[in-house]
Backbone as numpy.savetxt, mean C-alpha at the origin, in Angstrom:
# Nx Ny Nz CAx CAy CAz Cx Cy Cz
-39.31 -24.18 34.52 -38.11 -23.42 34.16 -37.61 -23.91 32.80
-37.50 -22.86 31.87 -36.83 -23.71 30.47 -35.09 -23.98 30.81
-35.39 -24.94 30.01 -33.72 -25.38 29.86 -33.15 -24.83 29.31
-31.38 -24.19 29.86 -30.60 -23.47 28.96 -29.24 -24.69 28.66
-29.31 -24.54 27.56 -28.48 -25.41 26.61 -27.36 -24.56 26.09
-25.75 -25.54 25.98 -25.28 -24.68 25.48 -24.94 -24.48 24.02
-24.46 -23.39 23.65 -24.44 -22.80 22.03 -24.00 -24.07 20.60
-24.68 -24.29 19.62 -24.36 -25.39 18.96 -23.10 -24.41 17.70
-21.68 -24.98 18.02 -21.21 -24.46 16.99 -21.30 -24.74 15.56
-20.76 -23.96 14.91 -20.90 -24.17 12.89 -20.11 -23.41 12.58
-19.74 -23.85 11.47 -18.57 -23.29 10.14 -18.70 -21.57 10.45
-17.76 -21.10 10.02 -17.90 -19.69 9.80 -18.88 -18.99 8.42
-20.09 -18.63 8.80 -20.71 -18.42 8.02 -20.50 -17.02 6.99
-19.01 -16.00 7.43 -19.40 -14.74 6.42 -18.73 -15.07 5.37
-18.81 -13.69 4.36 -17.81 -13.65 3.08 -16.48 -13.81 3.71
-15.51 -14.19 2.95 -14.53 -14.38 3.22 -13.23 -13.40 1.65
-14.29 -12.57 1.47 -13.79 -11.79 0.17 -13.30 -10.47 0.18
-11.24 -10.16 0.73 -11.30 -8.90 1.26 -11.47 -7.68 0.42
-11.39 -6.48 0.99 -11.73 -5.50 0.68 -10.78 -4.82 -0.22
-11.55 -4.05 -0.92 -10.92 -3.17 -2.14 -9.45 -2.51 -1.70
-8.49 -2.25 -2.34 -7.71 -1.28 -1.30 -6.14 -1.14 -2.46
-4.73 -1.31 -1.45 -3.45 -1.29 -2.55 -3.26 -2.19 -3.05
-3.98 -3.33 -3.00 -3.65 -5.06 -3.63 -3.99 -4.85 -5.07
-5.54 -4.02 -5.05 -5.94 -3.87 -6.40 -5.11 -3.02 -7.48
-5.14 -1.34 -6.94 -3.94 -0.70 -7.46 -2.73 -0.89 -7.53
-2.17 -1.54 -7.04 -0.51 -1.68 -7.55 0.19 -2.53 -8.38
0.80 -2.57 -8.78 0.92 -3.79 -9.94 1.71 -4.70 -8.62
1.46 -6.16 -8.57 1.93 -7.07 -7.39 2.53 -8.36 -8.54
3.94 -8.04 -8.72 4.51 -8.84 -9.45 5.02 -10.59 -8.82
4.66 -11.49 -9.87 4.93 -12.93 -8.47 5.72 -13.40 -8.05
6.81 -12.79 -8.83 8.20 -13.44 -8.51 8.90 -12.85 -6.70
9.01 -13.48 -6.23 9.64 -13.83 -5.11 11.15 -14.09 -4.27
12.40 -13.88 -4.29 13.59 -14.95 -4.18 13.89 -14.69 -2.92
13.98 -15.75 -1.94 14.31 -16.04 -0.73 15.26 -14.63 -0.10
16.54 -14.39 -0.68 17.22 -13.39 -0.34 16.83 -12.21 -0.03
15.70 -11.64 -1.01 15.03 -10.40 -0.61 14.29 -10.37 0.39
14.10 -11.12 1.59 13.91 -10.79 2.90 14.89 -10.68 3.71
15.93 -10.47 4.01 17.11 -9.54 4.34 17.88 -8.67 3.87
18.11 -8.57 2.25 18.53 -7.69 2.25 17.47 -6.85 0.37
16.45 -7.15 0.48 15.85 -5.79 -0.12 16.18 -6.27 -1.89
15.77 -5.25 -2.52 15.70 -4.99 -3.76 16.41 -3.55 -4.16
16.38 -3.34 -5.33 17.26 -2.35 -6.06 16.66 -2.48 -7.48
16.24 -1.53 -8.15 16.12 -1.25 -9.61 16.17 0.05 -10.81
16.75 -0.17 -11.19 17.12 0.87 -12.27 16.09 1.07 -12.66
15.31 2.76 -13.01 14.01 3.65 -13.27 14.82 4.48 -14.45
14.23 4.47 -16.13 14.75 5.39 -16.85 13.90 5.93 -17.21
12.25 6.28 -15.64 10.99 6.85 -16.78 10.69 8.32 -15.92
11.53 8.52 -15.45 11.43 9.96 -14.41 11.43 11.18 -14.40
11.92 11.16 -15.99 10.94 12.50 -16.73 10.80 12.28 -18.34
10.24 13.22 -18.47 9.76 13.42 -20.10 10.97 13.76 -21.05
10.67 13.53 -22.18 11.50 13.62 -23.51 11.65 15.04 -23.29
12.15 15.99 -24.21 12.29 17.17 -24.58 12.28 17.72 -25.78
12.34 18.62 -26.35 12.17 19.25 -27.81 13.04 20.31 -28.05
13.64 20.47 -29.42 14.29 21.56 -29.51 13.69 22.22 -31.01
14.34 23.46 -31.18 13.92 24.28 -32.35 14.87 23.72 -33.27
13.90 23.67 -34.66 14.78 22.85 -36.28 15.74 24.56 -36.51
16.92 24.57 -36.49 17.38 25.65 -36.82 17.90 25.73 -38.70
18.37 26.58 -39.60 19.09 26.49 -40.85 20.61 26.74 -40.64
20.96 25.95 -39.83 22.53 26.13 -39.42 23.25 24.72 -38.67
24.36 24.51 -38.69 24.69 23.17 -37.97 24.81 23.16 -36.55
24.85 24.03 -35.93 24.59 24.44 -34.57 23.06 24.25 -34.11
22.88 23.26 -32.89 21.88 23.13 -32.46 22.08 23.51 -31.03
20.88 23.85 -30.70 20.68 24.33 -28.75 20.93 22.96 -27.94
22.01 23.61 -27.21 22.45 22.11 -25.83 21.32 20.74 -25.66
21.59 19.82 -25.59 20.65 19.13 -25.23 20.80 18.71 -23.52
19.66 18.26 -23.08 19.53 17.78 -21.51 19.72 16.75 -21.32
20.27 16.22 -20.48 20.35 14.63 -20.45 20.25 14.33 -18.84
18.93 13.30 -18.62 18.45 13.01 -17.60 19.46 11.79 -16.67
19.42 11.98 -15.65 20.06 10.66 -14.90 19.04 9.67 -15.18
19.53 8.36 -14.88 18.80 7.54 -14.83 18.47 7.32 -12.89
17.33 6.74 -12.58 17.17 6.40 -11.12 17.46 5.20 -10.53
17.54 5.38 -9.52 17.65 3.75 -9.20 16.71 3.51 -7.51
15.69 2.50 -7.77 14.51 2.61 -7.00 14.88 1.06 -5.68
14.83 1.72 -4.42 15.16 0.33 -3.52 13.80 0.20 -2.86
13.87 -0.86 -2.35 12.95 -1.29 -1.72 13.26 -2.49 -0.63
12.46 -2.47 1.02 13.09 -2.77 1.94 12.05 -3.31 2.58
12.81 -4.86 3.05 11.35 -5.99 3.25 11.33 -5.70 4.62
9.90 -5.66 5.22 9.25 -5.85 6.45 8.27 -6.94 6.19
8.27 -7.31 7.75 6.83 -8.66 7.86 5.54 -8.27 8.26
4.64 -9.13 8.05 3.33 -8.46 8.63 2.81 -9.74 9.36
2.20 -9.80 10.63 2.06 -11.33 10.96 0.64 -11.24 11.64
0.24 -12.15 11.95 -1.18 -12.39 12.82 -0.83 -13.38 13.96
-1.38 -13.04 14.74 -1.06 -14.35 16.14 -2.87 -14.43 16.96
-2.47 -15.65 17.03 -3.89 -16.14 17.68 -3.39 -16.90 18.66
-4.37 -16.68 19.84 -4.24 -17.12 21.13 -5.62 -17.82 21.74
-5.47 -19.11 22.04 -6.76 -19.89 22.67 -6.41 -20.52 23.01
-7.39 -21.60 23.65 -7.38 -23.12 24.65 -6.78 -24.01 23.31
-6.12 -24.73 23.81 -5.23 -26.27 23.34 -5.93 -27.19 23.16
-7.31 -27.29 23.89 -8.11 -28.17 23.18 -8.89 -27.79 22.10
-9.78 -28.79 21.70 -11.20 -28.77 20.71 -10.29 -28.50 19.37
-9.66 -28.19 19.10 -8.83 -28.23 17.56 -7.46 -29.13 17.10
-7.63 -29.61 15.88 -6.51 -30.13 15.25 -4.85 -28.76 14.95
-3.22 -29.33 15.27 -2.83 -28.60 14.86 -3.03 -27.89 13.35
-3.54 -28.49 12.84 -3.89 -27.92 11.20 -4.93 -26.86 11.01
-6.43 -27.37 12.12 -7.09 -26.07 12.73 -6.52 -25.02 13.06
-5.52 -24.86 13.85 -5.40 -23.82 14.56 -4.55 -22.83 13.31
-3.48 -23.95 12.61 -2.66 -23.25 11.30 -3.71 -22.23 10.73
-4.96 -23.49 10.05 -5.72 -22.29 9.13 -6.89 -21.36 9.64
-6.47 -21.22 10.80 -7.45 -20.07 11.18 -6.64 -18.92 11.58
-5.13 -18.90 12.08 -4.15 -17.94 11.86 -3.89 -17.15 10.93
-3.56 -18.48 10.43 -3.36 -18.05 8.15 -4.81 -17.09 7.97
-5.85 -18.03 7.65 -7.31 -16.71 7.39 -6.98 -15.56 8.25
-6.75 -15.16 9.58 -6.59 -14.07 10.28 -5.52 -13.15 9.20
-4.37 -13.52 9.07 -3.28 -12.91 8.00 -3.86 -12.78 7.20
-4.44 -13.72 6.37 -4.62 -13.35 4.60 -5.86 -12.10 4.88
-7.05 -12.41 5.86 -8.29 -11.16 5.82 -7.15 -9.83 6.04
-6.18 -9.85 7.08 -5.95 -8.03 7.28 -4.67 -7.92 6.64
-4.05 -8.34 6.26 -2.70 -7.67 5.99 -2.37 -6.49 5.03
-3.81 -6.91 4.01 -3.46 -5.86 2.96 -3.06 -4.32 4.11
-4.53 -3.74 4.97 -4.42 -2.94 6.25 -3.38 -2.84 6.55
-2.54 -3.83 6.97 -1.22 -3.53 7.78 -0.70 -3.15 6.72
-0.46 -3.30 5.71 0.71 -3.06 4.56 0.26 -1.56 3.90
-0.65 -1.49 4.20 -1.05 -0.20 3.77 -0.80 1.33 4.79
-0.92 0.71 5.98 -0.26 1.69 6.99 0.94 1.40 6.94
1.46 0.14 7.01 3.07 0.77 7.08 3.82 1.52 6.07
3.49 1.22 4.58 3.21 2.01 3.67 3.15 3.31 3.46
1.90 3.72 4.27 1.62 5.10 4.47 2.97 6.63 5.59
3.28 5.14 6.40 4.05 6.18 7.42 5.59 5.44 7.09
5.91 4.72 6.57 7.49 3.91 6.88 7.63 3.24 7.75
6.60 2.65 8.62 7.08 1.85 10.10 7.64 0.65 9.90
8.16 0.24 10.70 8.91 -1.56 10.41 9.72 -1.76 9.67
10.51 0.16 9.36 11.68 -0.20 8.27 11.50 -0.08 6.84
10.29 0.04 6.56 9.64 -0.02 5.06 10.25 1.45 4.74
11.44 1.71 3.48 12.65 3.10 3.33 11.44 3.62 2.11
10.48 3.41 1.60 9.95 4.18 0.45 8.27 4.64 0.70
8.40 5.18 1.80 6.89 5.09 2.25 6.48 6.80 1.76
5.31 7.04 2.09 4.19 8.26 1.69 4.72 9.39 2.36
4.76 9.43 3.28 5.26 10.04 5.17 6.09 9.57 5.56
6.75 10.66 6.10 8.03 10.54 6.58 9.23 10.01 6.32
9.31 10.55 4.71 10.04 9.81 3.96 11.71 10.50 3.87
12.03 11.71 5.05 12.61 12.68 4.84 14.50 11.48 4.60
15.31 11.94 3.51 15.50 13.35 2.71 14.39 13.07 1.36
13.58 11.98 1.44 13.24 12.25 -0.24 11.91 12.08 0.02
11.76 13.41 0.95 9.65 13.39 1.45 9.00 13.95 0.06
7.67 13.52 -0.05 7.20 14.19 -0.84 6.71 15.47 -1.22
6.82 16.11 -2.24 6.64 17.15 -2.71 5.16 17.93 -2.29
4.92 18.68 -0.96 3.82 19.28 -1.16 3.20 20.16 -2.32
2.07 19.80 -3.03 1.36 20.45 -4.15 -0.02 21.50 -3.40
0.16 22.76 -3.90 -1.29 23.69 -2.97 -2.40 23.36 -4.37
-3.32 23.36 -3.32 -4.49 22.51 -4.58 -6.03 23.59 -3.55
-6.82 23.70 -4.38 -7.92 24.29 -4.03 -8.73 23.42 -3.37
-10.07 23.60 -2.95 -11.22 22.76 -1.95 -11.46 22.00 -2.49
-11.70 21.96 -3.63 -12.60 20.97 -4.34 -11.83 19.82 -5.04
-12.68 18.43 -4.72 -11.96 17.16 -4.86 -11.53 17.49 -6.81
-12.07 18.04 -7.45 -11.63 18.24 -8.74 -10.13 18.30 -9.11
-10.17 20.24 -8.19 -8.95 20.97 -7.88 -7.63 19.70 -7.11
-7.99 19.11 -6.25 -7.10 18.68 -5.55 -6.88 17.35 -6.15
-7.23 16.69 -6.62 -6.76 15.40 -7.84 -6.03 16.09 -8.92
-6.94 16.96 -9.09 -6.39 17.64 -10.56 -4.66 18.16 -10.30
-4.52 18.87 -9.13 -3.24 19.70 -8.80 -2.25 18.07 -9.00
-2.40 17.45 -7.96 -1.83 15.97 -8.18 -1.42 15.70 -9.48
-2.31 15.24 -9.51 -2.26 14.66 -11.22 -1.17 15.44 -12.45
-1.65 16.72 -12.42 -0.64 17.81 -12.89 0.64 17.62 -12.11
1.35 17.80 -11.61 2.58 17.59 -10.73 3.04 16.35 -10.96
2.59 15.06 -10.98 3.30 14.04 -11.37 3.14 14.07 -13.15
2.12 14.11 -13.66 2.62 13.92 -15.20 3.11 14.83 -16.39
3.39 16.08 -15.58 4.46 17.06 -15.92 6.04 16.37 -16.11
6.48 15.28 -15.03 7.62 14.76 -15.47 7.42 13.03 -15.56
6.13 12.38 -15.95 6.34 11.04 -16.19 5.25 10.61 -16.82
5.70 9.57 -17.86 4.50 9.37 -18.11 3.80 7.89 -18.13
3.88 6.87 -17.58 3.18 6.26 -17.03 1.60 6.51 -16.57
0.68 5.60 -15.96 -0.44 6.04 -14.92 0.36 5.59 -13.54
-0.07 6.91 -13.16 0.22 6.94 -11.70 -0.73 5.76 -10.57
-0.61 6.04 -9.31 -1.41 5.89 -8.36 -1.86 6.85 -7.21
-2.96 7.38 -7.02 -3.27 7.87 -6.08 -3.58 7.56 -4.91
-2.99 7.67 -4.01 -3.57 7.14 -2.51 -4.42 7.82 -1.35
-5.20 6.95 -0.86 -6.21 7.87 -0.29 -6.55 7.22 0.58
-6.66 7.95 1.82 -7.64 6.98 3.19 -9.31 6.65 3.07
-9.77 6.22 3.35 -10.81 5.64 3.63 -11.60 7.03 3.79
-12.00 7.82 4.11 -12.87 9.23 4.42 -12.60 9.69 2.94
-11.40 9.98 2.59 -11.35 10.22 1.25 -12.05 9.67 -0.13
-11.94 8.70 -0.33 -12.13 7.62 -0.99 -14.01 7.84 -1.12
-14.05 7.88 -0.05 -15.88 7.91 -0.22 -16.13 9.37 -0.31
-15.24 10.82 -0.04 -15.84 11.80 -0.69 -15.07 11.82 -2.01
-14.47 11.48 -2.85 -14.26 10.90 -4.43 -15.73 9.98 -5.09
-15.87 9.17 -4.10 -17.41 8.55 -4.85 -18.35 9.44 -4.65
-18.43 10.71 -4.12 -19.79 11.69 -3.66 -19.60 12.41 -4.74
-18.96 12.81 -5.24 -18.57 13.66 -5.88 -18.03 13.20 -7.66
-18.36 11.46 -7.38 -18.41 11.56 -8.86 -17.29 11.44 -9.44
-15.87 11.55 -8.66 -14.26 11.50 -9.35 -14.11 9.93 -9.60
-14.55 9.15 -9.21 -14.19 7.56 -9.53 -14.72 7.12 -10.39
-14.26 6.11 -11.36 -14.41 5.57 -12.82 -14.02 3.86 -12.40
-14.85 3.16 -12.75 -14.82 1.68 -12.29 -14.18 1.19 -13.71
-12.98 0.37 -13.86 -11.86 -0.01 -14.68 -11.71 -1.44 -14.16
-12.79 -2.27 -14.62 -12.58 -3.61 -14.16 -12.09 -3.99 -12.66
-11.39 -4.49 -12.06 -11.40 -4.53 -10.61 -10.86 -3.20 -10.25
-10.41 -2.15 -10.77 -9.98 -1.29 -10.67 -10.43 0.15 -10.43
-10.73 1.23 -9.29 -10.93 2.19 -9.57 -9.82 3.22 -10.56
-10.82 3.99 -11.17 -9.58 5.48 -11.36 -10.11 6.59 -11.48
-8.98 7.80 -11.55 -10.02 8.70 -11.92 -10.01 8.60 -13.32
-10.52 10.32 -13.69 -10.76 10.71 -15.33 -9.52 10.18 -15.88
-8.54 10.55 -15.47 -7.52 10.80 -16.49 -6.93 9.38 -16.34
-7.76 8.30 -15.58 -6.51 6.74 -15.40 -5.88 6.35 -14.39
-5.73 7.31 -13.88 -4.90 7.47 -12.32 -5.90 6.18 -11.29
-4.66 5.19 -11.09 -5.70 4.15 -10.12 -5.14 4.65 -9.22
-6.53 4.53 -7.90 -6.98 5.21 -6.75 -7.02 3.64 -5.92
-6.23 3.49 -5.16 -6.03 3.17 -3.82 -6.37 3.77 -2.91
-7.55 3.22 -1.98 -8.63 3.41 -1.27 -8.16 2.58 0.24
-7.48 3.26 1.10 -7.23 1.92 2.39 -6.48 2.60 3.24
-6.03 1.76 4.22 -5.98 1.99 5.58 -4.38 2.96 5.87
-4.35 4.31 5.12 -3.91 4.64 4.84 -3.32 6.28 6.13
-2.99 6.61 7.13 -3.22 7.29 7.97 -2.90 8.77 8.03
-2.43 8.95 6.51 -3.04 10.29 6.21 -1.73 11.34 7.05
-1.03 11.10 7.13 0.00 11.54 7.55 1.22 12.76 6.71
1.63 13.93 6.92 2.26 14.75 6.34 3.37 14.17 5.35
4.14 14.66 3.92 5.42 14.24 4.31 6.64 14.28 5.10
6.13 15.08 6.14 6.81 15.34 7.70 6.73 14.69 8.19
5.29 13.50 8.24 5.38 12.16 9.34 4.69 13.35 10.33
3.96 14.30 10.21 3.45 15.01 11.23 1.92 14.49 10.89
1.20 13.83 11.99 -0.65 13.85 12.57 -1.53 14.68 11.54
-2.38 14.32 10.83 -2.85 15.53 10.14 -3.70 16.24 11.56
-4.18 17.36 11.15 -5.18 17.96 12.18 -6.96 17.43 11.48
-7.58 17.33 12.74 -8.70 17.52 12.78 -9.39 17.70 11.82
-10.16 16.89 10.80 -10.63 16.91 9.56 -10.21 17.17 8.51
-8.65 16.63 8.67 -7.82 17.07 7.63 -6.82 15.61 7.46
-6.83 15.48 6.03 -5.99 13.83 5.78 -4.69 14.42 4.61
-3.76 14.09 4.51 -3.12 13.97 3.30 -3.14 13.10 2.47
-3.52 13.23 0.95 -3.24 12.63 0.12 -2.34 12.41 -0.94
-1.93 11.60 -1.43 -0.52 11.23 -2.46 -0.84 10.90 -3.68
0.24 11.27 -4.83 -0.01 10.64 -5.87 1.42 9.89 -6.18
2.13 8.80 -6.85 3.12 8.50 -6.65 3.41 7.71 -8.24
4.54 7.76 -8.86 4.00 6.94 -10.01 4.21 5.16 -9.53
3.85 4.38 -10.63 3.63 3.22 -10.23 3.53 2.47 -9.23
3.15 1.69 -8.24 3.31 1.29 -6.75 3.08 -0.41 -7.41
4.39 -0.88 -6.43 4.69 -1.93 -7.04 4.43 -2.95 -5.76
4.52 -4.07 -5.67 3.87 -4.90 -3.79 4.54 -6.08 -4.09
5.71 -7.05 -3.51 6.30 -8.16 -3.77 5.94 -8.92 -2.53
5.39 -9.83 -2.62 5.16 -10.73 -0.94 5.61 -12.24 -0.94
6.12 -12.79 -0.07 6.67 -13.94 -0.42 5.40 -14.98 -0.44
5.44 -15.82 -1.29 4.61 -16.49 -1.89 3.70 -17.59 -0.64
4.23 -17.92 -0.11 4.60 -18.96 1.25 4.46 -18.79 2.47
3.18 -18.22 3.36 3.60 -17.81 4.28 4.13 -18.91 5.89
4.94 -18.00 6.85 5.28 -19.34 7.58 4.19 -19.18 8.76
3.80 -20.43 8.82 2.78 -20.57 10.25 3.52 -21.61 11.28
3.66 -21.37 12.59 4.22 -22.04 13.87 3.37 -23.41 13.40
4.16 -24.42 14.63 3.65 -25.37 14.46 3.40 -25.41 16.14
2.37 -26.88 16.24 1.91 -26.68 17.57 2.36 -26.75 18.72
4.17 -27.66 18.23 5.39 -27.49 19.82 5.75 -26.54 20.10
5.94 -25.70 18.73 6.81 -23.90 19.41 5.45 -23.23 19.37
4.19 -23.71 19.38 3.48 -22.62 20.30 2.63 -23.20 21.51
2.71 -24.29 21.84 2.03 -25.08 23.20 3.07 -24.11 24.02
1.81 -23.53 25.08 2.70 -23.10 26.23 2.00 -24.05 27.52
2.77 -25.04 27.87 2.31 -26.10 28.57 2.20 -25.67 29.82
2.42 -24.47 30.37 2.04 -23.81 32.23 0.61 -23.09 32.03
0.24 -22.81 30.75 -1.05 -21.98 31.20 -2.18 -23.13 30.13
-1.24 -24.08 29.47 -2.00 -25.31 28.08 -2.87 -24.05 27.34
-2.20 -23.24 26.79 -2.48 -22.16 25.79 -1.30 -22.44 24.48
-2.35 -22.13 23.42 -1.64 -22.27 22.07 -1.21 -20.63 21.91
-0.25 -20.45 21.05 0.03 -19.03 20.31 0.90 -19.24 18.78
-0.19 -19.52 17.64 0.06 -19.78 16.56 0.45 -18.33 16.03
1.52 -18.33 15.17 1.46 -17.21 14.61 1.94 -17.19 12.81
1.11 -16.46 12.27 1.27 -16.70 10.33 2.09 -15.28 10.39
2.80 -15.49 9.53 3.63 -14.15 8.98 4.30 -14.03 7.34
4.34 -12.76 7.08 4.65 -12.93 5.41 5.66 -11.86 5.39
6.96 -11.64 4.37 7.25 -10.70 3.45 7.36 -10.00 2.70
6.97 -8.49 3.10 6.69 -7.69 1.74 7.88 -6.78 1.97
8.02 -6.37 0.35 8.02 -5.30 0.09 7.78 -4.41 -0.95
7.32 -2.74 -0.90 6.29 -2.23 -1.30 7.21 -0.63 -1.65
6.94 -0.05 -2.95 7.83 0.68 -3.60 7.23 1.23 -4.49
7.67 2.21 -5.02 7.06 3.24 -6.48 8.28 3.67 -6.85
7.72 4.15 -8.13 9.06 4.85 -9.01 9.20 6.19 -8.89
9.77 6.81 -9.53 9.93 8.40 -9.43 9.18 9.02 -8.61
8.55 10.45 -8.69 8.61 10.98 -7.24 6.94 10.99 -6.46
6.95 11.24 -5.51 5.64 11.69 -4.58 5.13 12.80 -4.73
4.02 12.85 -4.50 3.00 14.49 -4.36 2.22 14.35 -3.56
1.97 15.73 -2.51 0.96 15.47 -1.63 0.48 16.40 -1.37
-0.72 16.44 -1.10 -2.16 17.44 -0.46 -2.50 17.29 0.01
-2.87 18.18 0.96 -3.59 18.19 2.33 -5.09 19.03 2.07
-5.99 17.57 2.78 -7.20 17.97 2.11 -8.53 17.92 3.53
-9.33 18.46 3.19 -10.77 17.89 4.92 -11.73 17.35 3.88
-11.90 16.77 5.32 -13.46 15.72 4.47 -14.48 15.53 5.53
């Protein structure tokens, strides 16, 4: 009879290098201050539409001029956390810290990108379901051309910055079939510059309504900005020893919050 022996453990052997997604596209500024995890951010936007022009007349009378409000852009912190649950033995409390922490740092971008996408957890500037200030449905034709293109047109009609486009995962790879993506150093975009955020994104109306059945919505939004607190907090091993079952429950958690400037656009597209 051969001998069965049991399994010899080892280091975690994969990449540990996450995936493309809103970390890359958004500008993620480092500054941090304790306060803005209760009560949020606020910033004055003076780029929310375009200049204007008037006719040189031969008279001292000129045609009215327009004068734009200025905006003012908030933004509203939610957490994103990871919790791990195992036996109390075979690990140091410092083990158990950094294998929580790795659990957080691999998915969160994901979580931040769905909550993002729909507003959940309180997040006030999201894609969906953003009602009174949902985004602007744009009618765009079949083709990934037409339907970037309609986007694209609709936001830089009143701004001029590069935008961001957002896109779920099904999307994202019919944009690479088709040839719309342009590699910009860690950066996708399309033709015109527009970085394309590619992620876990759920494609949701600006109604916050399910898309149907082979059908996703996509956004264009100008700038998308990502603030996370620098620090994240991980339990320590007394507030998570649960000494009736001698089970640990470590848990890592962080603060974001995640925002754009002037307005949304969205299309509803199949793939």
């Amino acid at each position: 009879m051969a001998l069965v022996t049991p399994p010899n453990p080892i280091a975690y052997p994969g990449d540990m290098v996450t995936r493309y997604g809103l970390f890359n596209a958004a500008i993620t500024p480092s500054e941090w201050q304790d306060e803005w995890g209760s009560g949020g951010i606020v910033f004055e936007d003076e780029f929310c539409s375009l200049p204007r022009g008037y006719d040189v007349n031969c008279t001292d009378t000129l045609a009215a001029k327009t004068f734009d409000p200025q905006t003012t852009i908030p933004g509203t912190p939610f957490v994103v956390y990871a919790g791990l649950v195992c036996g109390s033995v075979g690990h140091t409390e410092a083990e158990f810290q950094a294998k929580v922490l790795n659990r957080l740092k691999a998915g969160e971008q994901g979580a931040v990108e769905q909550i993002f996408s729909r507003g959940l957890n309180g997040q006030s500037r999201p894609l969906a379901n953003a009602a009174p200030n949902a985004g602007t449905v744009v009618p765009a034709g079949t083709t990934v051309a037409d339907q970037i293109g309609a986007l694209e047109e609709a936001l830089y009609s009143t701004y001029g910055f590069r935008g961001v486009l957002h896109v779920p995962f099904q999307y994202g790879e019919r944009m690479h079939a088709a040839m719309a993506l342009v590699r910009d150093g860690s950066v996708w975009r399309t033709a015109l510059g527009t970085a394309v955020s590619i992620g876990n994104y759920d494609g949701y109306s600006p109604a916050g309504v399910a898309p149907a059945a082979g059908h996703t919505w996509i956004y264009i939004t100008g700038q998308t900005f990502v603030w996370r607190s620098p620090n994240p907090f991980v339990s320590d091993l007394a507030g998570s020893l649960n000494r009736a079952t001698n089970q640990v429950t470590f848990v890592a958690e962080r603060e974001y919050i995640v925002t754009y400037e002037c307005g949304a656009f969205a299309v509803d597209v199949t793939y």
